[in-house]
BARORO-921169 format. One record per residue: residue in one letter; x, z, y of N, C-alpha, C, O, CB in turn; chain. Coordinates in pm, whole numbers. Glycine has a CB too. Example, Ala and Ser with C-alpha at 12.3 -4.5 7.8 and 13.67 -1.06 7.14 Angstrom:
BEGIN
  r    n.c1    n.c3    n.c2   ca.c1   ca.c3   ca.c2    c.c1    c.c3    c.c2    o.c1    o.c3    o.c2   cb.c1   cb.c3   cb.c2  c
  A    1319     780    -569    1230     780    -450    1320     780    -330    1424     846    -332    1131     905    -447  A
  S    1285     708    -225    1367     714    -106    1290     787       3    1341     804     114    1408     572     -60  A
REM end
This chain:
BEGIN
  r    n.c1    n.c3    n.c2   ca.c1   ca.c3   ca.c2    c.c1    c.c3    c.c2    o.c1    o.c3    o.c2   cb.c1   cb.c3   cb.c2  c
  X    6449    -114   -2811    6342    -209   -2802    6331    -252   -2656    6320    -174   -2561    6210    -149   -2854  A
  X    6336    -389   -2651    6309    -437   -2518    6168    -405   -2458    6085    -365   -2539    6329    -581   -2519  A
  X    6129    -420   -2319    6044    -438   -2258    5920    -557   -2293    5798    -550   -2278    6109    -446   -2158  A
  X    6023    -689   -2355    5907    -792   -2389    5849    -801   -2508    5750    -868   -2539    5942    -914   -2373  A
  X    5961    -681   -2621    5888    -664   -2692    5772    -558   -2736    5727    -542   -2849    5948    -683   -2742  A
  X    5747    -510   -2654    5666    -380   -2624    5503    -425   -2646    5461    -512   -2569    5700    -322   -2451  A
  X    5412    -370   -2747    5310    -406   -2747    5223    -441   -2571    5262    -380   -2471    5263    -302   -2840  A
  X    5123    -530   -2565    5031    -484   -2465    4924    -358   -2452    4827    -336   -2525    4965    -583   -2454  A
  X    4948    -319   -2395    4847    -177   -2372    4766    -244   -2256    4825    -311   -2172    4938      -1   -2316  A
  X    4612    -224   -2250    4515    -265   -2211    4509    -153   -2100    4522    -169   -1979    4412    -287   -2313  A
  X    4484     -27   -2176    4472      89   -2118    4575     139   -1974    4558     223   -1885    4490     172   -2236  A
  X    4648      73   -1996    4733     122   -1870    4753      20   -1749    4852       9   -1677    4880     160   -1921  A
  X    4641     -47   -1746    4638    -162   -1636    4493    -118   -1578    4385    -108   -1637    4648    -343   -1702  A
  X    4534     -91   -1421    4436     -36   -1325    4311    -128   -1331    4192     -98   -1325    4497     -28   -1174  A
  X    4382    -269   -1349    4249    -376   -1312    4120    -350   -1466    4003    -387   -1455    4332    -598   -1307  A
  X    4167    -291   -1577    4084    -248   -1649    4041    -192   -1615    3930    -237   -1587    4093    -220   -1725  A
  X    4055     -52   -1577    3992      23   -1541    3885      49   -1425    3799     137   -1428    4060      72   -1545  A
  X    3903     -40   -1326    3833    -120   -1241    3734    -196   -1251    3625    -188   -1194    3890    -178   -1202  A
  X    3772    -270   -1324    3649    -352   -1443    3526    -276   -1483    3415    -327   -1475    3717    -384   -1603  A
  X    3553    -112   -1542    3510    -101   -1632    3392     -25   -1566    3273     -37   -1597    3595     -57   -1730  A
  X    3467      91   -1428    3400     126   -1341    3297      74   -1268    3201     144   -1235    3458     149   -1289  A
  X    3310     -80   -1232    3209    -152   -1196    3082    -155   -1303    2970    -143   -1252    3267    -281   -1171  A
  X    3088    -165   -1396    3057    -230   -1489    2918     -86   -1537    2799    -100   -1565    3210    -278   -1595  A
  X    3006      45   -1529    2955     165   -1504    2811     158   -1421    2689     165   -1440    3063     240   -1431  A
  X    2894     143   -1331    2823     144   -1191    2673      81   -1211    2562     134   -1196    2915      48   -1073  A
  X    2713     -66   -1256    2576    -139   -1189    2484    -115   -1367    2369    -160   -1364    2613    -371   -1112  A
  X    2518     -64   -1479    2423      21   -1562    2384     119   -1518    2278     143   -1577    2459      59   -1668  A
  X    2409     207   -1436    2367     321   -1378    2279     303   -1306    2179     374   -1293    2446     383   -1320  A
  X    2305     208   -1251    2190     177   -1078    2069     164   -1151    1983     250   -1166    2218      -5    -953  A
  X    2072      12   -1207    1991     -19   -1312    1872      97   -1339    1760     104   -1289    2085     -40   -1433  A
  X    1948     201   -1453    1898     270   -1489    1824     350   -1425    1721     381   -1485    1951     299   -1539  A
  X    1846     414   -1283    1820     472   -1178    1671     392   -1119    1566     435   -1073    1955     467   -1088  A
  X    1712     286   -1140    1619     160   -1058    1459     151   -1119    1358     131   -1053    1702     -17   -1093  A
  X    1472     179   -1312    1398     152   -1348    1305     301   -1372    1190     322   -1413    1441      66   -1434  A
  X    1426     397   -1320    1326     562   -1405    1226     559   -1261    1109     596   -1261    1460     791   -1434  A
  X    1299     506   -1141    1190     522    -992    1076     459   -1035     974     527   -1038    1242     438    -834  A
  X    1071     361   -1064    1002     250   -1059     867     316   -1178     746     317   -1155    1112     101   -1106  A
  X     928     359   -1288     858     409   -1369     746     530   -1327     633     562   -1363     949     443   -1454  A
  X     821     565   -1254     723     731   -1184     672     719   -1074     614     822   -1039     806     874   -1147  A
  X     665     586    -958     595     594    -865     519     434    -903     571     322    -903     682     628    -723  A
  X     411     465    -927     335     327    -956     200     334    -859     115     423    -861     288     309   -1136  A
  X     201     243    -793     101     132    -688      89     252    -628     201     303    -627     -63      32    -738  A
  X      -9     337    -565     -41     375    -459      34     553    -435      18     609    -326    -205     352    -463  A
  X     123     631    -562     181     689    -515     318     660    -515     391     662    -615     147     774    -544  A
  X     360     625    -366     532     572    -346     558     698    -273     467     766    -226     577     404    -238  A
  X     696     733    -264     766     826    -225     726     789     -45     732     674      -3     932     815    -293  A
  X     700     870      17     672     883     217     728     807     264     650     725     312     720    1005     313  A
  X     870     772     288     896     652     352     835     507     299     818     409     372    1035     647     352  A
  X     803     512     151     761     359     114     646     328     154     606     219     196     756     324     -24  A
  X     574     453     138     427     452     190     404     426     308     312     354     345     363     560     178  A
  X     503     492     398     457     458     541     496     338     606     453     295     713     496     553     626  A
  X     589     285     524     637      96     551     522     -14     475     503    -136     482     828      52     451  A
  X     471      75     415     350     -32     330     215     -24     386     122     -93     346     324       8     161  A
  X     206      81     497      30      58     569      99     -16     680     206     -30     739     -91     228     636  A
  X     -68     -69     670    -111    -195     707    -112    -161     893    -200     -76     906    -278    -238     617  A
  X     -46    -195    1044     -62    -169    1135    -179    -255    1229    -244    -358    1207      53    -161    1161  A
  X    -174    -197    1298    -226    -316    1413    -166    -271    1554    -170    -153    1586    -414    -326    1431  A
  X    -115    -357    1626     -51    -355    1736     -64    -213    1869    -180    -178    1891     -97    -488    1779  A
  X     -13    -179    1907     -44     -69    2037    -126    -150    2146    -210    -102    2223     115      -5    2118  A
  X    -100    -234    2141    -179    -341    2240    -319    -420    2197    -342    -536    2164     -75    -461    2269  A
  X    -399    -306    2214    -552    -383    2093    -617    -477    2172    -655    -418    2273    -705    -261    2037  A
  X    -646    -582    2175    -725    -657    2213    -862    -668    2264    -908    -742    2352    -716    -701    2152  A
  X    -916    -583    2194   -1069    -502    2254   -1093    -387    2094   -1077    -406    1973   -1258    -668    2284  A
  X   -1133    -282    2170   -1205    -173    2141   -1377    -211    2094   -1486    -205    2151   -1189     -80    2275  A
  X   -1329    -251    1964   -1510    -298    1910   -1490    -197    1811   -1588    -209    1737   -1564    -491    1832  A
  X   -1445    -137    1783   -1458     -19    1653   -1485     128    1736   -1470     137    1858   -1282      -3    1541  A
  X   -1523     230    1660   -1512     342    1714   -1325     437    1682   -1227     362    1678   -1658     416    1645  A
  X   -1313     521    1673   -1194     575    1659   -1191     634    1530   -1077     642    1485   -1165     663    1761  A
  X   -1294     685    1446   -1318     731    1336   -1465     696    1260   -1571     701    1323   -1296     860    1360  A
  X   -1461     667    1141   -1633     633    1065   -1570     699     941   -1457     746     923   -1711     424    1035  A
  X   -1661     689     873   -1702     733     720   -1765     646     619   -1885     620     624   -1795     836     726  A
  X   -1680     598     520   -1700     509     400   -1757     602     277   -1705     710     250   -1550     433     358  A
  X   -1874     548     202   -1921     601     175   -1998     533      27   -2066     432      48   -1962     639     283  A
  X   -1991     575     -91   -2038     494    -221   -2197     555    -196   -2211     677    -185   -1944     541    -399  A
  X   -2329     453    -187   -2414     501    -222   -2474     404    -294   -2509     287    -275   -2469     557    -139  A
  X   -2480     528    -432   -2562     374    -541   -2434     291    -545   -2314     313    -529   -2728     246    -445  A
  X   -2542     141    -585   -2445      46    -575   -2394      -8    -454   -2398    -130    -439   -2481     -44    -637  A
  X   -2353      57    -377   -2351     -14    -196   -2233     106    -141   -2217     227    -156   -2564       5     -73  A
  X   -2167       1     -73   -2106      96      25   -2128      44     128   -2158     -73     153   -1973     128      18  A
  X   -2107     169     220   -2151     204     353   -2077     269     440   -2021     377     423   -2249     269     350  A
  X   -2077     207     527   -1980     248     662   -2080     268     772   -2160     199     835   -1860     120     713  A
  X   -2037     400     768   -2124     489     900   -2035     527    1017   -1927     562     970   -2191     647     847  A
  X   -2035     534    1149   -1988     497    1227   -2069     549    1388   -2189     574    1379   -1976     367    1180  A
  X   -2022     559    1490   -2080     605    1602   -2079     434    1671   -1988     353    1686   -1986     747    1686  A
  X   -2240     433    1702   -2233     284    1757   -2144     283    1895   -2125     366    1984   -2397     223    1790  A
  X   -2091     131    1868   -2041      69    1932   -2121     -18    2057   -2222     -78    2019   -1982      14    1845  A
  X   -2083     -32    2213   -2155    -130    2281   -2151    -317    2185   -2232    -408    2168   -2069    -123    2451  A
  X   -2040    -294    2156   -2028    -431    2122   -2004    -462    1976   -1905    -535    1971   -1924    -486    2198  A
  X   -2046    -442    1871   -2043    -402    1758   -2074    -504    1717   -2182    -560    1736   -2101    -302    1722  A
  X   -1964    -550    1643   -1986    -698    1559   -2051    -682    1459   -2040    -575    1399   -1869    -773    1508  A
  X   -2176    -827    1391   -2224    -822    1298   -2184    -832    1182   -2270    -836    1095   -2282    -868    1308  A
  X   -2046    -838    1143   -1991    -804    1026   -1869    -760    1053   -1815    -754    1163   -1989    -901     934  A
  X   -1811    -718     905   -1667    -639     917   -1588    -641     791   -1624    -593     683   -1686    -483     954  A
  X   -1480    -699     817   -1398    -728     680   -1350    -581     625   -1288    -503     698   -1251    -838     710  A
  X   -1387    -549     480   -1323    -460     429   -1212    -501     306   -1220    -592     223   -1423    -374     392  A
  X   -1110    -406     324    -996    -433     235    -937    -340     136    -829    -298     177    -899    -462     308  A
  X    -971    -293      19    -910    -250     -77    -786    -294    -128    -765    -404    -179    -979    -254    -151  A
  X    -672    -162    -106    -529    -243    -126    -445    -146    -177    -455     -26    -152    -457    -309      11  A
  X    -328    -217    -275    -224    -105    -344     -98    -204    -298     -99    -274    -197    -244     -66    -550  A
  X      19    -194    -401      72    -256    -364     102    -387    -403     180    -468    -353     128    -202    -353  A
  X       6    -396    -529     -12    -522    -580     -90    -622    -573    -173    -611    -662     -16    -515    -660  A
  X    -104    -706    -519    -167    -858    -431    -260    -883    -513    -344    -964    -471     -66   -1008    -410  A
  X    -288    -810    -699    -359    -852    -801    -444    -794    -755    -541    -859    -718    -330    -839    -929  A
  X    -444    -697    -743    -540    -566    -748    -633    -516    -635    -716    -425    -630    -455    -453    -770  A
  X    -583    -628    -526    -651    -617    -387    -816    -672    -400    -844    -778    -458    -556    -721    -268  A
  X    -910    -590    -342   -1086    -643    -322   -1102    -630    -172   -1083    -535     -96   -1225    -530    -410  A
  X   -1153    -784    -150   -1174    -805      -1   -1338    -765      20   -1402    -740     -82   -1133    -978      47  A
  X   -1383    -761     104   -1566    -741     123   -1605    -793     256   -1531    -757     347   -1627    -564     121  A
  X   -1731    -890     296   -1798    -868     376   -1898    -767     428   -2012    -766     383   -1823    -936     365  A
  X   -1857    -675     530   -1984    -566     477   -2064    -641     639   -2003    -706     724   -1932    -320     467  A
  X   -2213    -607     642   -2265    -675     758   -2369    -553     826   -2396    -448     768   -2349    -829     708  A
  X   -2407    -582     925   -2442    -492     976   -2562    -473     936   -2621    -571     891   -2424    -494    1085  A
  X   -2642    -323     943   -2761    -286     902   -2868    -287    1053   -2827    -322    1164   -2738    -134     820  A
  X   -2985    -248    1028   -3082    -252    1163   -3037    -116    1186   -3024     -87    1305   -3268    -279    1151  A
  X   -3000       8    1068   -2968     147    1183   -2858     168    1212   -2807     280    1221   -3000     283    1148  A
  X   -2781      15    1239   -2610      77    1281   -2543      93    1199   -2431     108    1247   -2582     201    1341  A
  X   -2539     102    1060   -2465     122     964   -2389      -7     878   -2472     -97     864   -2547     197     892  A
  X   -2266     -39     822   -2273    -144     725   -2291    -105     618   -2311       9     578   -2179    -219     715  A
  X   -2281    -257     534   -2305    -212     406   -2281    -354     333   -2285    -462     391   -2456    -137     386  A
  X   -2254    -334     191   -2213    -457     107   -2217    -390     -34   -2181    -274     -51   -2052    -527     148  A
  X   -2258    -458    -121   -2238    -429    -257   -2138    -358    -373   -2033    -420    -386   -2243    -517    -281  A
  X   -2146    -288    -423   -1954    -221    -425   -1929    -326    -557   -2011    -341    -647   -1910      22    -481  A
  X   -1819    -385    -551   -1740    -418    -655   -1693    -366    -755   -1706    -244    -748   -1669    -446    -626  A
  X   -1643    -401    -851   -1571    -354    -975   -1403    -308    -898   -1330    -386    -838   -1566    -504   -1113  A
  X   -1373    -146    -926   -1245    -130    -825   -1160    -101    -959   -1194     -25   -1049   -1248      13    -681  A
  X   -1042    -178    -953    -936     -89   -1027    -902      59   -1026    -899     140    -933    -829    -134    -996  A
  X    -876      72   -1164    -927     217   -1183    -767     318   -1116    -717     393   -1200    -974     247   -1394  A
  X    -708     314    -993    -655     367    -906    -654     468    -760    -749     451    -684    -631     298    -903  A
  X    -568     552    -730    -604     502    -596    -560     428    -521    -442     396    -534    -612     565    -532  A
  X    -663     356    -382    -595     255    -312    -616     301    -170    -663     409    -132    -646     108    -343  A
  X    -594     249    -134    -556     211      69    -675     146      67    -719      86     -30    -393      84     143  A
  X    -749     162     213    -863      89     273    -847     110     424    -828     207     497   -1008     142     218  A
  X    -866     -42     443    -866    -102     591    -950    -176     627    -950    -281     564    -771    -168     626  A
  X   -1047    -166     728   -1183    -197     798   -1139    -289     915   -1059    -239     994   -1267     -55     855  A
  X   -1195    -461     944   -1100    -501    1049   -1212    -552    1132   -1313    -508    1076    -974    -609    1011  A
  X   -1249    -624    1239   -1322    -703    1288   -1289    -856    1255   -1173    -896    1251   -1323    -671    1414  A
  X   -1347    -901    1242   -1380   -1072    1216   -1283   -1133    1283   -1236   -1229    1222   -1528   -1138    1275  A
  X   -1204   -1094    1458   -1115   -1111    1447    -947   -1096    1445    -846   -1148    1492   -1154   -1137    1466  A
  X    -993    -984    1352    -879    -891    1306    -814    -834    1462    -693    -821    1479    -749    -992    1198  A
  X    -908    -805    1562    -794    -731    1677    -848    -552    1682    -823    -475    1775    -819    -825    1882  A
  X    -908    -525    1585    -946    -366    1599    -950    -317    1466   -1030    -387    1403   -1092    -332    1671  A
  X    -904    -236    1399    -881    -195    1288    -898     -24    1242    -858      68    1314    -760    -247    1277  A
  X    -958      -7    1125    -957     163    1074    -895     193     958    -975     134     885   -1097     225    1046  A
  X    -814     239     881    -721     278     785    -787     412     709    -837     498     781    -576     305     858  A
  X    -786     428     579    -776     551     537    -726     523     391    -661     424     357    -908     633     553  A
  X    -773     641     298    -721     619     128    -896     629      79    -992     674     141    -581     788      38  A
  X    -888     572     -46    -978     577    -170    -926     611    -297    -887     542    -390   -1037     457    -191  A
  X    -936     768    -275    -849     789    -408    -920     756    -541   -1000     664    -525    -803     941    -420  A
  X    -915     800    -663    -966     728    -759   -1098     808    -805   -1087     930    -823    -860     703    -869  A
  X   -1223     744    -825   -1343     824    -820   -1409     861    -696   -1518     917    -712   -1318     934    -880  A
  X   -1378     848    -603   -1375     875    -443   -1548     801    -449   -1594     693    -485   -1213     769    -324  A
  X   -1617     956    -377   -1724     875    -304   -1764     884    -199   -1886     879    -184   -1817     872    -344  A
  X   -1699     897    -113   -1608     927      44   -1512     958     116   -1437    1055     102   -1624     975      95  A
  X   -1512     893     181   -1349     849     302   -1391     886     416   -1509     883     453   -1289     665     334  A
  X   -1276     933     493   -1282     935     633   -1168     811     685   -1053     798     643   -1246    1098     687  A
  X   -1206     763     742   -1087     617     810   -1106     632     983   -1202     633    1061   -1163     398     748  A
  X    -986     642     993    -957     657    1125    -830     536    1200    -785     443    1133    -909     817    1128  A
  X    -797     556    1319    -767     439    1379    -633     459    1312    -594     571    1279    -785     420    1544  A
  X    -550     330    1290    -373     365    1218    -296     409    1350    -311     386    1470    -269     192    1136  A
  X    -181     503    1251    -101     528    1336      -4     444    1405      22     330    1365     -55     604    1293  A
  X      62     509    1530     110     378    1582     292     398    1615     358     304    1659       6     338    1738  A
REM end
């Protein structure tokens, strides 16, 4: 029997097998891609994701209108940010409830009280935990902490740098 008449065998050509390996490959990833994805949802990500996903503010602050540490705080319907006064203590302060989903984010005006304290109405929070960041009006001084889920106090301190 000649050579040309020799069936084709599929199996014995590298570029199949090459093919097929690829082909392996990117179902695997896939699969890999979706079991992560499945087990770390919005606010618990594996340490490196987490620490690429808070929110910074520069080494170079612009002015010192915050203190270095306060305390967020559910009372009633109100939250409250208690705090060691400031000389220059702005009359309001943006608060930010955040995961990693842009849906799920609650912004707040909280404004200042006559004893130094803020305060604003609490919202309806997704039932998570999230990230919270305290900024000045114009965003050059900032406080970071977590709100885990049920949380009816935080400590927020300045972000790391």
């Amino acid at each position: 029997m000649s050579a040309a008449a020799r069936a084709f065998r599929w199996y014995r050509e590298p570029v199949a097998w090459l093919g097929a390996a690829v082909l392996a490959t990117a179902i695997g990833g896939c699969i890999s891609l979706i079991r992560t994805a499945s087990r770390h949802v919005d606010a618990e990500l594996p340490e490196p994701v987490a620490h690429r996903a808070r929110m910074q503010v520069s080494a170079q602050r612009l002015s010192a209108t915050l203190p270095s540490h306060a305390r967020l705080a559910r009372d009633g319907g109100r939250l409250v940010v208690q705090a060691q006064a400031a000389h220059q203590a702005p009359a309001s302060l943006q608060l930010l409830f955040w995961t990693t989903r842009a849906e799920h984010d609650v912004m707040l005006q909280l404004q200042r009280q006559s004893d130094g304290s803020y305060a604003a109405p609490l919202p309806p929070l997704p039932p998570q935990d999230m990230h919270v960041r305290i900024d000045t009006p114009q965003r050059d001084d900032a406080l970071v902490g977590e709100w885990p889920l049920g949380a009816t106090l935080a400590e927020l301190r300045e972000p790391r740098r």
